[in-house]
N, C-alpha and C positions, 0 to 999 in steps of 0.2 A: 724659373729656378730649376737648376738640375738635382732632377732626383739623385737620395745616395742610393750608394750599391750596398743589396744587403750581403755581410760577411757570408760565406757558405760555414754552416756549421763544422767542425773536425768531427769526425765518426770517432768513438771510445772503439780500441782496438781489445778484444775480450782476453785477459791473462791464459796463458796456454795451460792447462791444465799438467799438472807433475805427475811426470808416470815413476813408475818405480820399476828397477831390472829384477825382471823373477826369472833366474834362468835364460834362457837364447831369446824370450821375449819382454816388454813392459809393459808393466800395469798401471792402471791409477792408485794411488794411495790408497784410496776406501777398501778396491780389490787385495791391493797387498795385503794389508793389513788382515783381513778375511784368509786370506789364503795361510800368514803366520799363524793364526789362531789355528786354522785348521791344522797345521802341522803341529803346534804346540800339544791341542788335546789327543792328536795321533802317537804323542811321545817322543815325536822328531825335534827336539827342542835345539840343537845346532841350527837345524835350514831355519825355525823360528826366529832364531835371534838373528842370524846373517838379514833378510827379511827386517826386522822393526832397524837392526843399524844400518841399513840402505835406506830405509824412509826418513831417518834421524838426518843421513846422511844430508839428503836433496831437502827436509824438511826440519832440522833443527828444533822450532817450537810446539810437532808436533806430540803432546801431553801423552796421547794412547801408546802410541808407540816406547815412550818413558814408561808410561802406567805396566804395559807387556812384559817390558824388559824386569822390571821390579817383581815381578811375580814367577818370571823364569828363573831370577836367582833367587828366589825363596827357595822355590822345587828346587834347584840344586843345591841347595841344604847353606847358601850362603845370603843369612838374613842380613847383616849390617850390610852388602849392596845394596838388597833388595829396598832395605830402608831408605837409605841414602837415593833411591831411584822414583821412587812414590814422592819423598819429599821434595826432590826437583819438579813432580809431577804437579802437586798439588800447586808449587809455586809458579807454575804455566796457567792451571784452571785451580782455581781455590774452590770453587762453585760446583764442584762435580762429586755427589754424594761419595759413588762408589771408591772416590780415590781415597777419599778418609776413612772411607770405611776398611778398606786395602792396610792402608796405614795400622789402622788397629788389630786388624790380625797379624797382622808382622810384630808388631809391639809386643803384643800377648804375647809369640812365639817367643822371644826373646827373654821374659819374667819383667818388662816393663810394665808394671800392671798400669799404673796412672799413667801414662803418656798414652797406652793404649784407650782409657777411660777416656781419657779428651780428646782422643780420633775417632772413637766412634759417637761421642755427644755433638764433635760437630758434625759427623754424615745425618745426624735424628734433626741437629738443628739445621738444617738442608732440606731432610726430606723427615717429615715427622711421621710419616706410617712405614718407613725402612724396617721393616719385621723381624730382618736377620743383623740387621743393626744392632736392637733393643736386645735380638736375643745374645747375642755375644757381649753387650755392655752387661748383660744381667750377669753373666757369668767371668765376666770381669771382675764385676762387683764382689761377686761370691769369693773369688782366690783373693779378692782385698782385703775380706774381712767385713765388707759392708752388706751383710746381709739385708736389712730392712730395704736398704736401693734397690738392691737384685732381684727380691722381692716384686716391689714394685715394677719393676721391667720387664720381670713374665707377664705380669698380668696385663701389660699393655699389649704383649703379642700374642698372649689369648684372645685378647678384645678384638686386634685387629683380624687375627688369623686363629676361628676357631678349632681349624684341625690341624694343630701345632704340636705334634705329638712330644715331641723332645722339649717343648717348652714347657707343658705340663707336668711329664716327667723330672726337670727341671725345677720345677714353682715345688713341687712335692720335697724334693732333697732341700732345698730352701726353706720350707717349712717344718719338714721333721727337724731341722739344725736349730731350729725354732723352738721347739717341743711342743707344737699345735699341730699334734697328732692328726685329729681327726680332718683339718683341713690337709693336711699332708696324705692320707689314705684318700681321698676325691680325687684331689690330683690324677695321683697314680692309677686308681681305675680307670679316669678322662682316659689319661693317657692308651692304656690297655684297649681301652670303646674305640679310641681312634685307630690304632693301630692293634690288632691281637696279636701280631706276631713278635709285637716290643720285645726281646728277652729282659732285656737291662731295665725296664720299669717293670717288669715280674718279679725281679730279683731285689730292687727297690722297695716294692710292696713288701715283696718276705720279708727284709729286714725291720721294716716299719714295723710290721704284726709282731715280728720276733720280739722288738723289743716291747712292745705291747701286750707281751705275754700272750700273744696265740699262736701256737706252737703248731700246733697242726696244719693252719692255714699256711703258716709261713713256712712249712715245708713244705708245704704242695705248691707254692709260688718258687723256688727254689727249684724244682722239679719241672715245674712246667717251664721255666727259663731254660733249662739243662736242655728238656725235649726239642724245645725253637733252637737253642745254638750252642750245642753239644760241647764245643771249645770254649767257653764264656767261663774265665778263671774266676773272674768273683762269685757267681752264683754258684761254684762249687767250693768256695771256700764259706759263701753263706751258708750251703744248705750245712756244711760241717759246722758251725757257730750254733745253727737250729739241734742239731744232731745230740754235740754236746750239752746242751741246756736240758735236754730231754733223756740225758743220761745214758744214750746209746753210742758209749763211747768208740766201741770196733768202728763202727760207720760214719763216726765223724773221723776219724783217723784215716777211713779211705777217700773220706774227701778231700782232705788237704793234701794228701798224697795224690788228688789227680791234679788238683789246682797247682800245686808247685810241679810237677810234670808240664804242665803246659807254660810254667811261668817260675822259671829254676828260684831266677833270685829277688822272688815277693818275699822278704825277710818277715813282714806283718804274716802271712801265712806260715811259716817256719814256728815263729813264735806260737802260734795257734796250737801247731802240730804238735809241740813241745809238752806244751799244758792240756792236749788230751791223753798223748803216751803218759803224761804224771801221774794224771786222773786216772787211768788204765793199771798204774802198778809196775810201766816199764821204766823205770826211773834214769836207769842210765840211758837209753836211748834219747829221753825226756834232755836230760844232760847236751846229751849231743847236739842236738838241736841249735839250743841255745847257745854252745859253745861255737856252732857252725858261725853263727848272726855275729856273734861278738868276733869272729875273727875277719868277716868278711864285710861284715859293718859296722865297727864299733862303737862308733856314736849312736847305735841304738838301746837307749834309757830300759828298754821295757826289757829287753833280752837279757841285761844285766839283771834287771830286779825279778826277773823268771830264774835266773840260773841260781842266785842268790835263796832263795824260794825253797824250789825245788831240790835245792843239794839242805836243805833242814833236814826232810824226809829220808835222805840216805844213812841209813846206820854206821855207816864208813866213813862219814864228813868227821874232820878235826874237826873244833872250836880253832886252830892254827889256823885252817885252810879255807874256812867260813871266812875269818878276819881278812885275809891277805885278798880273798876276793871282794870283800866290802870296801876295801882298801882301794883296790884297782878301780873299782867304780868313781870312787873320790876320784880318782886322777886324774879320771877319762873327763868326770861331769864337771865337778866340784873346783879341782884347781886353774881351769881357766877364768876363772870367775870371779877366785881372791882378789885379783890388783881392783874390782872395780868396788870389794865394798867398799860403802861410805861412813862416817861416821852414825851415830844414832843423838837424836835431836833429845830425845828422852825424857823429861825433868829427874835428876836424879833424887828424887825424895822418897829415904827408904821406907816408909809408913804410910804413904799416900794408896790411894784408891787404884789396883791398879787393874791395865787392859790386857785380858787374858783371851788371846786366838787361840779355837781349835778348828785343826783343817783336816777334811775326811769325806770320801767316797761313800761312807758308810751312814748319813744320817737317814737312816731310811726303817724298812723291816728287813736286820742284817743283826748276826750277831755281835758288832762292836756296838749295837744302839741300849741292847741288854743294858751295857759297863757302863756306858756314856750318859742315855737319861737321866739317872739317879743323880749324879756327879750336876749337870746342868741344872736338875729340879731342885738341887741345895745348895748354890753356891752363894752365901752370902752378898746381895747387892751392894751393900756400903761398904764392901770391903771389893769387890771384883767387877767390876764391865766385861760384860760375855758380849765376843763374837765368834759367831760362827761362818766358816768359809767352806760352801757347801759343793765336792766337785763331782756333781752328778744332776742328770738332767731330771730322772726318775723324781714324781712325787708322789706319796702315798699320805694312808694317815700317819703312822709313823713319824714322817717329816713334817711333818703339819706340826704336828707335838711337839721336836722338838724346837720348832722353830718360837714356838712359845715362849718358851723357858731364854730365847736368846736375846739379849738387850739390840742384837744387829745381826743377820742374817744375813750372806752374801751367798748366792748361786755364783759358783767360778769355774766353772767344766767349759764354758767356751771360752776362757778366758787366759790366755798365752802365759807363762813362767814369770815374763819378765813385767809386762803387766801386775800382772793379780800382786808380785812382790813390788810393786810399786805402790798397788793398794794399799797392801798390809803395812809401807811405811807409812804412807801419810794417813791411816790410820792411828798413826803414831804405838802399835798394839805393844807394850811391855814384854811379856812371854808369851810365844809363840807355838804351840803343842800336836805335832805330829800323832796322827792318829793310826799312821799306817804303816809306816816304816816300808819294806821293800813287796808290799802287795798290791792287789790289783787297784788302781786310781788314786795310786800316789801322786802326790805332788813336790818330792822330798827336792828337786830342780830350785822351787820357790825357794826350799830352805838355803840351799845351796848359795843363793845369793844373798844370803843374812839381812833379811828386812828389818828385824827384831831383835831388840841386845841380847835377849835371855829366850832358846829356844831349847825344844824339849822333845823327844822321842817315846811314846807311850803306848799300850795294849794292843793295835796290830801288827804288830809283828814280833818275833820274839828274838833278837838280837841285834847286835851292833848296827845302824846306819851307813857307817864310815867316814860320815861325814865332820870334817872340822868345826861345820858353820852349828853342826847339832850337840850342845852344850850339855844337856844331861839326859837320860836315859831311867824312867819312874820304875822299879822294879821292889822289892822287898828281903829280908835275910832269908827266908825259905827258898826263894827261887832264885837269887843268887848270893850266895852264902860269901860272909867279907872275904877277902885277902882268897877268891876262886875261883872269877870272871873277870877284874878288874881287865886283866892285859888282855883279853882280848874287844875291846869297846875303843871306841874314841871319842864315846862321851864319859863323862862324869855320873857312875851310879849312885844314882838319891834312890835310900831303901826309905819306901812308906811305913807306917808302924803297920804289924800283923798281915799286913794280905797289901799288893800290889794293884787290885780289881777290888770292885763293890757289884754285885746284881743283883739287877731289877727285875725277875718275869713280868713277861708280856700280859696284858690286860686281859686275854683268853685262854688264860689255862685253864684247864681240865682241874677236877679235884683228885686230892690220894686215893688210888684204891688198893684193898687188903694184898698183903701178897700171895702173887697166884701158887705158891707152892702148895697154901692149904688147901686150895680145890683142888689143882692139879696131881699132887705129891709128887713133885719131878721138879728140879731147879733147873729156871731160865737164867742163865746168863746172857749178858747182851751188850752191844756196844754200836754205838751210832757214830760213831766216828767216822771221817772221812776214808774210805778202804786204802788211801794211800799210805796210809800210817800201819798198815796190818804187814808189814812186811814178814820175812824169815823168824828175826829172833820174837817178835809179839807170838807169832804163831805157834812155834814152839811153847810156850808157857801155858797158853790159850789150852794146847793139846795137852799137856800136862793134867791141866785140872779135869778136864773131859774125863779122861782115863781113872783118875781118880773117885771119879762122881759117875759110873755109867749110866745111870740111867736121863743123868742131866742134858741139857740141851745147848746150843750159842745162838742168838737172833741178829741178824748184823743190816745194817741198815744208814744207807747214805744214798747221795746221789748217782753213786756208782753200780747201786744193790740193780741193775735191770739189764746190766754190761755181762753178754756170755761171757769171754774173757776173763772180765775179773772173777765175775765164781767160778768159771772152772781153774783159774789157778789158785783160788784158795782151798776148794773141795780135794784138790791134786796133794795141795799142801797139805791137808790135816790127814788125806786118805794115807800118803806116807807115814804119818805120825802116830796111827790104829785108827783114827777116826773117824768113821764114814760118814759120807753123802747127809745121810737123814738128820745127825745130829746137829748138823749147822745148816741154820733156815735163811734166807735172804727178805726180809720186807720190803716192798712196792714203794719208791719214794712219795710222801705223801706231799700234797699242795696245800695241805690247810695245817697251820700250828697247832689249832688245836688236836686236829688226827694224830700228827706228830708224838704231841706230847702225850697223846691218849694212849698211843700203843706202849707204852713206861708201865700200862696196866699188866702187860701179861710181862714182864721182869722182875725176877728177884732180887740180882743183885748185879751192877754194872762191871767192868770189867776194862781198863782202861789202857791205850797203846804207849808204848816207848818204841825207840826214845824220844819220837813226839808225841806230848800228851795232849789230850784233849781238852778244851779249857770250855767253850758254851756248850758244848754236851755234857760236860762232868756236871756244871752247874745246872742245866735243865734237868739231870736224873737224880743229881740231891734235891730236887724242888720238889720232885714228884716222889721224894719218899725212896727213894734207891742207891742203897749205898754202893759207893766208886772204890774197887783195890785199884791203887799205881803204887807203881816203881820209881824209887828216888833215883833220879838218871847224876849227871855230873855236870849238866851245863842250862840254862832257862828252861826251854824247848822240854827237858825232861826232867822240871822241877814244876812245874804248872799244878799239879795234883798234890801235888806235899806242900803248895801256897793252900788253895783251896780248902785242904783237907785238915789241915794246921790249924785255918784259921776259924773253922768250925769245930774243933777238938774232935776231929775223929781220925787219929792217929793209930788206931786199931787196924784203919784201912790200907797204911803205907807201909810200903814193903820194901828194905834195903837193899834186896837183891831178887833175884831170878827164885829162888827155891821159897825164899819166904813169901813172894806173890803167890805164890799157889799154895801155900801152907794159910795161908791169913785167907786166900778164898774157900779153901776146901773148908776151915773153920766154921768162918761167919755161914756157908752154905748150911751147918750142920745143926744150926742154932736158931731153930725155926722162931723161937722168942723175942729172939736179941731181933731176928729182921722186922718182926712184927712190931717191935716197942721202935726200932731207927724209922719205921714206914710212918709212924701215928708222930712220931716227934719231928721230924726232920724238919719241916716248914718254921716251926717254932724255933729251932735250934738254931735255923741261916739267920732268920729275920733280926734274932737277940746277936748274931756274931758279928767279928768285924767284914765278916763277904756278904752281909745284909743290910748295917746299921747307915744307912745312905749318907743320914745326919750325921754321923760322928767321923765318916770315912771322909766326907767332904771338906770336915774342917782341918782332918792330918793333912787333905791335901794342898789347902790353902796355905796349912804354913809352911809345906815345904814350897810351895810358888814365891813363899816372902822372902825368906830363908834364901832363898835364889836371886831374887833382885837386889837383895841388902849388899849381898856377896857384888853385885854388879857395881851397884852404888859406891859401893866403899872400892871397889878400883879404879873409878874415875878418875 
């Protein structure tokens, strides 16, 4: 047999490898490629791109080359390419961490927050120790809203990566939003240990302490941020936040004065700077401010309820010109917002049991909790369901307290406009009760969008809201007298019987002591009121009586008494007016109430401002025995003292006009008996009035809330 022939194998001929033209010579793809990047991070990003579209060219499927091009039109500010170019990328290599990961930062750039959340869960679900992965999901998470995730996603890249400094930093801002303070201050040190030169976690801590009440700390964290990076607009707008709180108002004003220097239009800073010139006594500049924000950004809520605010204080403000800008606000806030109310599910049964919301920044140790307590510790159960909708993170005892007294308790300070009003309907809440009207941690937005058939305007703040959606407005005949505020409100005023407020002191007061005239023989006059309220015409009056009483004295004392500025423009003020330096003293603000209230020792007799009057300082110096002169002004704001003083019968102390305040103080000054018999009665007197009787105030107030639903009922 003839053998076969064996075939001779074909030799596999090896693919030529693909060069690529780079210039007068070619490269291989790997090189090319190498050499775009290098051109890219040199900032040569034209030769970059000619380069990846020649390899595209000769190489069509190849992904890197897509992946390059997608990130050269990000840098060039053109993200929907860049998208569009990752997304072809990934659809080449789906399997390749970095390109989802790419993916996600483009997304994020763009305010895609979930699409970027699923780009970067699938680069984790890829490569699950991806460190910068987890860390940018975590702060994806955070601008979603999804705290407790984000949360969770530092901590994995702490675990993996423990010197993660900005992750820490990071886990810190995530948990202060939290209000778990003390793991939020760990954080932030980690971060600090890892890095000392962190400014932005310095500056983070300070705010932590800050609002943690340690003032000192947190202005040296503030300081040492400023020393690492001298340009760092927020730590100069912090340490002006610490500044202010510590009543050094000149120097929180040159902070926000550097911060917006570095960063014109932070309108949140503007606003700051606004409300320390307030606090400071420059009022119109304070104005300006505000007015700047509202012209340049009008959709800012806070800027409106600052200018609103602050123009009470000016002695020049109409009641016309107040309205017309409460007014404006509705337009701005309020009227885009009507087409979307809904109807109310309600049951309309006018006698039933009903659900009474009050919403307030203030449940805390704050002077609206004085008003409010009392009102909560007596509200009939079988007649009202209390909830409380509380927007503030702070908790004290205080808020512990009142949270007692509430059949339902809601913290809503991280909780959106539209939200928390979505709450309060399916709440189902009947009347619905503003506690703050245009002051700091309003949430008058929620009202705005009328969650609740019958909503109500009451004790912070002392004028119109403007709002449509805000239905009545709780005031009294004293402080606003029939048929002479009506027109200027857009709610309906429901006058309470005798007094608009009821007060409770706080659990640690001080007892009365005698008045110091008899040891002393020299009358203390005095007044605690905020020095924003001490303008020109108070002062005037103020110096009157001085002049009249030489030997007497003024003690004045607020947050603002430690501000060279403000004393030396009211010392300026009275030294024009004959009276000097010595006779008027400034008090050190105190930190403890009871210090507070204790200094009421050395005052004879209180002395109260127009045309804004003082309402929880009148009332803490009637408690301690010290009788209040005011001026019956013409509008709320400067009827607060004639409510007060009405409704304890001590009508001796109001004065109609200008000459009769200083005739009615120079009196009672001279009446060393009549002070000693008001000092020994006065406790007695509030407790039996209608501004003490907690029980009897609660029930007027009950039935005007019914009086208010029936009215609803019956329009059905």
């Amino acid at each position: 047999m003839r053998s076969l022939k064996k075939k001779k194998a074909k030799s596999k001929i090896a693919a030529k490898p693909k060069k690529i033209r780079v210039g007068p010579h070619e490269a291989p793809v790997e090189q090319a490629l190498l050499l775009a990047n290098n051109y890219r991070q040199a900032g040569q990003l034209p030769q970059a791109e000619r380069i990846y579209q020649e390899i595209l060219r000769k190489d069509p499927a190849n992904a890197q080359a897509y992946s390059m091009l997608g990130i050269l039109a990000g840098q060039a500010g053109d993200m929907e390419r860049a998208i569009l170019l990752t997304q072809k990328t990934i659809r080449l290599d789906p399997n390749t961490a970095n390109f989802h990961y790419n993916l996600g930062i483009m997304f994020k750039e763009r305010g895609r927050l979930a699409e970027a959340i699923a780009s970067y869960r699938k680069a984790i679900a890829l490569e699950p120790d991806f460190d910068n992965a987890l860390y940018n999901l975590g702060n994806a998470l955070q601008a979603n809203g999804q705290g407790d995730e984000a949360i969770a996603c530092q901590r994995q890249v702490v675990a993996i990566r423990p010197g993660h400094a900005e992750a820490y930093n990071n886990l810190g801002i995530l948990l202060k939003e939290a209000g778990r303070f003390e793991e939020a201050n760990s954080c932030y040190r980690q971060a600090i240990a890892i890095s000392p030169g962190f400014a932005e976690a310095h500056s983070n801590l300070g705010v932590l302490l800050q609002e943690m009440e340690q003032l000192d700390e947190a202005e040296a964290c503030q300081r040492r941020a400023l020393a690492l990076k001298p340009g760092l607009t927020d730590a100069h707008y912090n340490l002006g936040i610490v500044l202010k709180k510590k009543g050094q108002f000149d120097e929180a004003i040159a902070s926000y004065r550097k911060a917006l220097a570095l960063q014109p239009d932070a309108y949140e800073v503007l606003v700051s700077l606004g409300n320390a010139l307030n606090a400071a006594g420059q009022l119109n500049e304070a104005l300006a401010c505000f007015q700047r924000v509202i012209a340049e950004s009008p959709t800012d809520p806070l800027a409106w309820s600052n200018l609103l605010l602050t123009a009470q204080y000016a002695p020049v403000s109409s009641p016309s010109t107040l309205f017309q800008y409460a007014l404006r606000y509705a337009a701005q806030f309020e009227a885009p917002l009507q087409k979307s109310w809904e109807p109310h599910a309600n049951t309309a049964e006018p006698d039933r049991r009903l659900k009474i919301g009050y919403v307030s920044a203030d449940f805390r140790e704050h002077s609206v909790a004085c008003f409010i307590e009392p009102i909560l510790a007596h509200h009939r159960r079988e007649s009202v369901e209390i909830f409380c909708y509380y927007n503030n993170r702070q908790q004290d005892d205080c808020s512990r307290r009142l949270a007692g007294y509430a059949d339902h308790w809601t913290p809503c300070a991280d909780i959106s406009d539209e939200q928390l009003a979505r709450s309060i309907r399916a709440d189902q809440i009947d009347i619905l009760v503003d506690l703050a009207g245009h002051t700091n941690g309003n949430r008058l937005l929620v009202f705005a969008r009328k969650p609740a058939p019958v909503q109500v305007t009451w004790m912070g703040y002392p004028d119109t809201t403007g709002l449509a959606a805000m239905d009545y407005r709780l005031t009294d005949n004293h402080a606003d007298p029939v048929g002479k505020t009506e027109q200027w409100h857009s709610e309906t005023l429901c006058r309470l019987p005798n007094c608009f407020l009821c007060y409770a002191p706080q659990p640690d007061t001080p007892p009365v002591a005698a008045p110091p005239v008899t040891a002393t023989g020299r009358i203390t006059f005095a007044s605690f009121n905020n020095l924003t309220k001490v303008g020109e015409p108070t002062i005037s009056v103020w110096a009157a009586i001085l002049r009249e009483l030489p030997s007497s004295q003024l003690l004045l004392k607020s947050t603002q008494s430690s501000c060279e500025s403000v004393r030396n423009r009211l010392w300026l003020l009275f030294a024009r007016l004959g009276v000097g330096q010595e006779r008027i003293r400034f008090a050190d603000f105190t930190r403890s109430f009871h210090e507070h209230m204790g200094l009421y020792g050395s005052v004879d007799i209180g002395l109260d401002t127009f045309p804004y009057n003082g309402t929880t300082t009148t009332c803490e110096a009637l408690w301690m025995g010290v009788p209040v002169i005011t001026l019956a002004g013409s509008r709320h704001v400067g009827r607060v003292g004639v409510s007060l003083l009405s409704a304890i019968g001590l009508a001796e102390c109001i004065a109609a006009n200008e000459e009769e305040y200083v005739q009615r103080a120079v009196t009672l000054a001279a009446d060393q008996d009549r002070l000693a018999a008001l000092r020994a009665t006065m406790r007695a007197r509030m407790s039996a009035s209608p501004l003490g009787d907690a029980r009897s105030f609660t029930r007027g107030l009950e039935e005007a809330y019914r009086t208010m639903w029936q009215r609803w009922c019956s329009a059905r």
